[in-house]
Structure formats: structure tokens, C-alpha cells
C-alpha positions in Angstrom: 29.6 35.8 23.3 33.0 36.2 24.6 34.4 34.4 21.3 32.9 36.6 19.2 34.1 39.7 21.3 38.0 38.4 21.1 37.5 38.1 17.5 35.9 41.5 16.5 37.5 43.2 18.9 41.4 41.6 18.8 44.1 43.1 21.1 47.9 42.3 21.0 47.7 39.2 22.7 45.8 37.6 20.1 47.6 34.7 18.7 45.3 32.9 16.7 46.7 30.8 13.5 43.1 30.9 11.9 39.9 32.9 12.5 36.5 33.0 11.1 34.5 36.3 11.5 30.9 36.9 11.1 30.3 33.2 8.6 27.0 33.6 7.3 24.8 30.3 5.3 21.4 30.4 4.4 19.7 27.3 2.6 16.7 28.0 -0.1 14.1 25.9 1.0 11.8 24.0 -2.1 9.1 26.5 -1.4 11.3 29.2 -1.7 11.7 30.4 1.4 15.2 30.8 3.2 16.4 29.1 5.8 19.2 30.9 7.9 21.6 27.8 9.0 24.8 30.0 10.3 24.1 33.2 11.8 27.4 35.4 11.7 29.8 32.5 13.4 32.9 34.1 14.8 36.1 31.7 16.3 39.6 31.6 16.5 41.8 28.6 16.9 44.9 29.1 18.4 48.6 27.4 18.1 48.1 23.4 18.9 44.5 24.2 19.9 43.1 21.0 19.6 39.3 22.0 17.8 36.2 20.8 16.9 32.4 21.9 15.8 29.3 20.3 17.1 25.9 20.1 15.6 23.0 17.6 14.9 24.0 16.8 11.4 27.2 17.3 9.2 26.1 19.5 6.3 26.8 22.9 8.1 30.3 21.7 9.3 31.2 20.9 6.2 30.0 24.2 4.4 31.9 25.9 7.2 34.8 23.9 6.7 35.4 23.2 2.8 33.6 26.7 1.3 34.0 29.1 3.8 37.4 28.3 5.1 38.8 26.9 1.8 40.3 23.6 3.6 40.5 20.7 0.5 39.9 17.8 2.7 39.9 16.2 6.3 39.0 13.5 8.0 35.8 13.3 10.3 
């Protein structure tokens, strides 16, 4: 909750080199129902900020990475 407070709310001493605010994914499920797999993700990563996301599989991280932060490629 704090993360998301520094990043909608930034003061002066905010040095981020890359932020993500309020990252939204939903999936649409066979039966057509959706399935909300991000809920409004905020985070910053600072200068040599060494960073990382978690999860039990890979296919949000890489939405969050490649789509919504435009990066072409990395290594896992």
C-alpha cells in the first residue's frame, strides 16, 4: 500500500527511472467470463535498484513486462 501511495502521490524526492501506475489485465475465460489477473499494479524502480516480480506462473510477468511496459526482450 505504501508503493502505491509514493507512486500516485509523488513528492520531490521521488527519483524513480521507471514507474508503472494503476496496470490493469483481465483474461477472457472460454466461457466468456473475465478473469481480472492485475488489479491496478503501481511500482517504481529506482537508480541501480536491483528488481524483480513474483508470481505462481510467468504469463502475467511477461504481459507486465513486454505489453504494458514496452520492454523488447530480457532474460528470465
Amino acid at each position: 500500500m505504501e508503493e502505491r501511495h509514493r507512486i500516485l502521490y509523488p513528492n520531490e524526492t521521488n527519483n524513480d527511472i521507471l514507474q508503472a501506475k494503476n496496470l490493469t489485465k483481465c483474461f477472457r475465460r472460454a466461457t466468456g467470463q473475465s478473469l481480472l489477473a492485475v488489479d491496478h499494479l503501481c511500482f517504481g524502480i529506482s537508480k541501480g535498484q536491483c528488481f524483480g516480480l513474483l508470481g505462481i506462473n510467468g504469463a502475467v510477468r511477461r504481459i507486465i513486462f513486454f505489453k504494458k511496459l514496452n520492454f523488447k526482450s530480457f532474460s528470465f
